[in-house]
C-alpha positions in Angstrom: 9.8 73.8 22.5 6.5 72.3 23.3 6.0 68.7 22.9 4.3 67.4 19.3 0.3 67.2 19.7 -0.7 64.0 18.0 -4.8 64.5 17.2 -4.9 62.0 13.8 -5.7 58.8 15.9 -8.3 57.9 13.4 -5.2 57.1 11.3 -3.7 55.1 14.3 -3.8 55.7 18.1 -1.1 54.7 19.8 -0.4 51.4 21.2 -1.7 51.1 25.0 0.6 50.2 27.5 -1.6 47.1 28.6 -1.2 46.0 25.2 2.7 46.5 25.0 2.9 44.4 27.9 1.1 41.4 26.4 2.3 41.7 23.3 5.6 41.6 25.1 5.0 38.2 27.3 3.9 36.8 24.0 6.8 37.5 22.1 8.7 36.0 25.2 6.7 32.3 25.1 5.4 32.3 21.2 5.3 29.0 19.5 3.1 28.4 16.3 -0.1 27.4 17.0 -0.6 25.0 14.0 2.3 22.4 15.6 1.2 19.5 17.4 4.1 19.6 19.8 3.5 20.8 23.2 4.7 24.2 22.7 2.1 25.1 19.5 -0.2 23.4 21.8 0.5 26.1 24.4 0.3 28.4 22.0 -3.0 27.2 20.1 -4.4 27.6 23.8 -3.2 31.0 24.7 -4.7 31.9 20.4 -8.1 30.5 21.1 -8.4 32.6 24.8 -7.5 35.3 22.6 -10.2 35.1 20.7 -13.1 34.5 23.6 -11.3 36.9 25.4 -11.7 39.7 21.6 -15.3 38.7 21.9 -16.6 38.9 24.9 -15.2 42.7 24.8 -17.2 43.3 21.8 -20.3 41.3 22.9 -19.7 39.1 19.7 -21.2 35.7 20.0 -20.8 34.4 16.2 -17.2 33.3 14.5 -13.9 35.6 15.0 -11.2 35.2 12.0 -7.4 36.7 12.7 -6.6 39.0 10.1 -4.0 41.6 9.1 -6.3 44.3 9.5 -9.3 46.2 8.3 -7.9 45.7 4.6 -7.5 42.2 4.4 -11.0 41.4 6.3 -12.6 43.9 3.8 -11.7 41.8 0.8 -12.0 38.6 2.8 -15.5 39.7 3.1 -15.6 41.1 -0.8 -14.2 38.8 -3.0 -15.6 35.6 -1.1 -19.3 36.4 0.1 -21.6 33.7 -1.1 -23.8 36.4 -2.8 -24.5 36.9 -5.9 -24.3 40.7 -6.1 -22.5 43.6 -4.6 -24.0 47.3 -3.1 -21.7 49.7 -1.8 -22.1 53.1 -0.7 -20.5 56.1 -2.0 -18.8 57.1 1.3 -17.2 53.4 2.0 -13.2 53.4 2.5 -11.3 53.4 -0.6 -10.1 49.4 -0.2 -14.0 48.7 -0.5 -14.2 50.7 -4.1 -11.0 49.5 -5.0 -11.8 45.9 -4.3 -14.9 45.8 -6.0 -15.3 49.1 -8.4 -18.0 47.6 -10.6 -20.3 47.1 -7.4 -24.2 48.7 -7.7 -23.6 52.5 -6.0 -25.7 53.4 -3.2 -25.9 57.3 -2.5 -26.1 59.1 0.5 -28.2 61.9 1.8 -26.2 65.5 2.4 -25.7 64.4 5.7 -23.4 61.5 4.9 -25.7 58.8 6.0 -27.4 55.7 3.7 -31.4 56.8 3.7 -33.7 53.7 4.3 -35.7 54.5 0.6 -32.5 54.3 -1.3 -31.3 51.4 0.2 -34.8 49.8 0.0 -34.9 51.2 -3.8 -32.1 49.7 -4.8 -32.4 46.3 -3.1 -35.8 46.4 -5.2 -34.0 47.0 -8.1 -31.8 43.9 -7.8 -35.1 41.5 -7.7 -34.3 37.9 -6.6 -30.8 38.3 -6.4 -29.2 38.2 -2.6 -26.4 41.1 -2.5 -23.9 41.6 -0.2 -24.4 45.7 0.9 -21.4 46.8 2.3 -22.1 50.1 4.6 -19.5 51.0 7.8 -20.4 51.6 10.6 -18.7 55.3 11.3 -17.1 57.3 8.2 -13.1 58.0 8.5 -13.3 60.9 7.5 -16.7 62.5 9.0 -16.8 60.3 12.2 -20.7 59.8 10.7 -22.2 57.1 12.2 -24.8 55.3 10.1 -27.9 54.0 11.3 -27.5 50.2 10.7 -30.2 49.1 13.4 -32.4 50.8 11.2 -30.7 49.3 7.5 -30.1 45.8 8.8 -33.8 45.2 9.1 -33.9 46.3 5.3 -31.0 44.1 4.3 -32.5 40.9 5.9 -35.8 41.6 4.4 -34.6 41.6 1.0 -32.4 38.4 2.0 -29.2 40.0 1.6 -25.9 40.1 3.7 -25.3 42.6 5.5 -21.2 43.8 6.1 -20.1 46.6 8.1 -16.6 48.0 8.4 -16.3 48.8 12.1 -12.4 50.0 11.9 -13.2 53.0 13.7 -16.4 52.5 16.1 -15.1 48.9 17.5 -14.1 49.4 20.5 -16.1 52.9 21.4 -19.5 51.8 19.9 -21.8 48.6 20.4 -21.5 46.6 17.4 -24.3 47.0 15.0 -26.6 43.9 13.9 -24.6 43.0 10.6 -23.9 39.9 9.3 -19.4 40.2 8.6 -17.7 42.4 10.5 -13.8 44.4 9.7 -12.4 45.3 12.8 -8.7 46.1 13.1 -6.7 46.9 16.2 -4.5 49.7 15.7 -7.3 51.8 15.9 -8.2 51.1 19.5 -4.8 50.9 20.6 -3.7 47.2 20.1 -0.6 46.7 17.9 -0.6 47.5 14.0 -0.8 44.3 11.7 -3.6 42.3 13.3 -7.4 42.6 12.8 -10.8 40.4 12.8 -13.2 39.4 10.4 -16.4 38.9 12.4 -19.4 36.9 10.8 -22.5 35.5 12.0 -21.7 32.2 10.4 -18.9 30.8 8.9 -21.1 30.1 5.2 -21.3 34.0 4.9 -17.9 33.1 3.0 -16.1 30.7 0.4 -13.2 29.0 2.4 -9.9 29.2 1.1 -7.8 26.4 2.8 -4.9 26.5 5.5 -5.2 28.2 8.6 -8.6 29.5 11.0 -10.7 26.5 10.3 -9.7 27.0 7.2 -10.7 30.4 5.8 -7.6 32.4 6.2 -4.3 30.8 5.3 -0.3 32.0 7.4 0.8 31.2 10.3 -1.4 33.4 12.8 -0.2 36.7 14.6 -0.6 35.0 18.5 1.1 37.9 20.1 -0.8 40.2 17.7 -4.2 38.8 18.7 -3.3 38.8 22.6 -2.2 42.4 22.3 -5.5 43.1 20.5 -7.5 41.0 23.2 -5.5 43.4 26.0 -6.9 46.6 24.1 -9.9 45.9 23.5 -10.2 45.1 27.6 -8.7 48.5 28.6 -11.0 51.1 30.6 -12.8 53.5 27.6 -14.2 56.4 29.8 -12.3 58.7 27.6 -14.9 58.2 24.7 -17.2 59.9 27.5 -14.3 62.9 27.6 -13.8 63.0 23.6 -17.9 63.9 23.3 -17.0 67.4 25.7 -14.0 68.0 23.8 -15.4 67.5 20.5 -18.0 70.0 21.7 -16.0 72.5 22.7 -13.4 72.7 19.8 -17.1 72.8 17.1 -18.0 75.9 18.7 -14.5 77.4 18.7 -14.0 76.6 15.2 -17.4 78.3 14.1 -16.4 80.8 16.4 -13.4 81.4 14.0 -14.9 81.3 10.6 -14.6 78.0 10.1 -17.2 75.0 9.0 -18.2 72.0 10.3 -18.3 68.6 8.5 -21.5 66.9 8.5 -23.0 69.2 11.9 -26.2 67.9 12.4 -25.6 64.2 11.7 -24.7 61.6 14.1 -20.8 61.7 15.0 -18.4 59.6 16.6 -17.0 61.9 19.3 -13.3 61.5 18.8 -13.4 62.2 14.8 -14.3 65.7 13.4 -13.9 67.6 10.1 -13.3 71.0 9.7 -13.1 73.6 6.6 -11.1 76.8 7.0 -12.5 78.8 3.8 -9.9 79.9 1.4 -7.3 77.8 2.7 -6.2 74.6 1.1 -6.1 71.5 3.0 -2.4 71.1 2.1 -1.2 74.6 3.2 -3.1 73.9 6.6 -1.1 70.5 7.2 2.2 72.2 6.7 1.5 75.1 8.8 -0.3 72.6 11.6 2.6 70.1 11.3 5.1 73.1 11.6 3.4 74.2 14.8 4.1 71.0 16.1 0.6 69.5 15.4 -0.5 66.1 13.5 -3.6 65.9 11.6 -4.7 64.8 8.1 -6.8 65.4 5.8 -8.8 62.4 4.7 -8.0 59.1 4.7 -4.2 58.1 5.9 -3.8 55.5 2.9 -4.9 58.4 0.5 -4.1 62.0 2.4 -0.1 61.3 1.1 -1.6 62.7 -2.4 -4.5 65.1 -1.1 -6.9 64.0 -4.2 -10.2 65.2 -3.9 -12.2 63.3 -1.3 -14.6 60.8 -2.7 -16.6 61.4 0.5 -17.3 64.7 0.9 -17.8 64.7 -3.0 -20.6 62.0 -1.8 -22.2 64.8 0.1 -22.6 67.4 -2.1 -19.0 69.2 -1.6 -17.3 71.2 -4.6 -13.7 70.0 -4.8 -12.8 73.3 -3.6 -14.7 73.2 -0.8 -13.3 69.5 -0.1 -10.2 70.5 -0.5 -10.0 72.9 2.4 -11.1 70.5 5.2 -8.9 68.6 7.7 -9.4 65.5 9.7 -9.2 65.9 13.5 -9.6 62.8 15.9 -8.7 62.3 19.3 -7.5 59.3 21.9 -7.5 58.2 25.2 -4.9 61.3 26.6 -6.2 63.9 24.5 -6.9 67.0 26.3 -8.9 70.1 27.3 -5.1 71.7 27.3 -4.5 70.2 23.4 -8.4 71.4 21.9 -7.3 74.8 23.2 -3.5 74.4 21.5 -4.9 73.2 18.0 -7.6 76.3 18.3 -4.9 78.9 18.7 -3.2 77.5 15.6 -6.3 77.5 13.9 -7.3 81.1 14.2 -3.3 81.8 13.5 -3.8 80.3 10.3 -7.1 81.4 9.7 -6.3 85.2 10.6 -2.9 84.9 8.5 -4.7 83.8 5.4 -7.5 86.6 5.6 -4.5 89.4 6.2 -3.3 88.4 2.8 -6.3 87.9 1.1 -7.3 91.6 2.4 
């Protein structure tokens, strides 16, 4: 029997073996940073290198926060942003909408990305107030990547704040020019449970006492952030790889009959959705997951109930149409040999379901 193909990395890729290691030592000479004896001195030493070490792999110059993840730096960034106002986009992750479900909507084009006008419109329509517009970077679901260098300028003109949820380009793309920054590292291959909130200044935010200077309060992750520090200083040629094989399994799949997500919008290489007419989303992760195959469809936090997804709804997608598409991503040992596996069990499905609709 072959081996199980794992191609849902946007979920979480596994952790990388440079990682392990450190996370390892860490474990091995931990002490808590916030105790004045010699060993939480050690180990307020080795937490601060850490964190140079986590920016200068992400080219960050501005203040670096230890989180718990994406999750916990998104409502940081939500609930205590000194603005007076809130715009989110229709395609943001669900813990943005369900942090803040009363925010001012901001649509997006059929393409999945925020247009300049309507951002520009609705900024206008907000008058003196200063909002915090909250638009990621790349979609977890589409792998669109929004133009930001573009928005940002809008943003500051208007005197807003600008806050990006990079959970799935950090670490393959350049950051963009926003003002608070999610990052989390499970998604680049550092160790689940630990993340970054990223801001320009530490006044972007109300503090909230305890721990990092401060703002974030419980004893912080070290081994946690020095894992995330090893990952995010791992070789990344594969991104390089992930735009040929991306490439190659979009033609296949059109090839077959099938659709892609978002086609002629800018896409992170290692995240792609697909729709296989007539099929059901849920009936394609059985067969797929029978055949030995991981993917999802949609978000992870969300995919366990297959609701409609709020994103390709965003678009212009039907809920039928929606609900026939599945999330493949890829990570650093994803191969030419595993595209072509996944393709074969896509026309097998694909074929299958037309024999018995015919």
């Amino acid at each position: 029997m072959a081996a199980r193909l794992y191609l849902d990395h946007a979920a979480t890729t596994p952790v990388l073996a440079d990682a392990r290691a450190a996370v390892a030592e860490a474990m091995v000479h931990w002490a808590n940073p916030s105790s004045p004896h010699g060993e939480g001195r050690r180990a307020r030493a080795a937490l601060e290198d850490a964190r140079e070490r986590i920016k200068a792999a992400l080219g960050w110059t501005g203040e670096l926060i230890f989180t718990s993840g994406a999750t916990e730096s998104i409502r940081i960034a939500l609930m205590r942003a000194t603005a007076d106002a809130c715009i989110v986009s229709a395609v943001e992750h669900e813990a943005v909408h369900r942090t803040v479900p009363k925010a001012y909507f901001l649509p997006v084009q059929p393409d999945g990305t925020v247009a300049r006008d309507a951002l520009a419109g609705r900024l206008g329509a907000l008058g003196a107030r200063a909002p915090l517009v909250v638009i990621q970077s790349v979609n977890n679901e589409t792998g669109v990547i929004q133009p930001l260098d573009t928005l940002a300028g809008v943003v500051a003109g208007a005197g807003g704040i600008l806050f990006a949820d990079c959970s799935q380009s950090a670490g393959k793309l350049p950051l963009p020019p926003a003002d608070i920054i999610a990052i989390s590292a499970h998604k680049f291959g550092g160790p689940p449970g630990v993340g970054a909130l990223l801001l320009n200044d530490l006044g972007l935010i109300g503090a909230a006492g305890g721990q990092e200077k401060g703002y974030r309060p419980g004893t912080e992750n070290l081994p946690g952030a020095i894992g995330m520090a090893a990952a995010l200083e791992a070789p990344r040629g594969w991104i390089d790889r992930a735009h040929d094989l991306r490439s190659h399994l979009d033609g296949a799949i059109e090839a077959a009959g099938g659709l892609l997500v978002a086609k002629k919008s800018p896409r992170l290489a290692s995240i792609a959705g697909y729709r296989m007419p007539g099929v059901p989303s849920a009936a394609q992760l059985i067969q797929f997951d029978m055949a030995g195959i991981a993917v999802s469809a949609g978000a992870a936090c969300s995919s366990g109930t297959l609701k409609p997804s709020h994103v390709l709804s965003a678009m212009g997608w039907d809920e039928t149409e929606a609900s026939e598409v599945v999330r493949v991503s890829f990570g650093p040992d994803t191969s030419r040999a595993d595209v072509y596996r996944f393709i074969e069990q896509w026309r097998r499905i694909a074929s299958d379901a037309r024999g018995r609709q015919g």
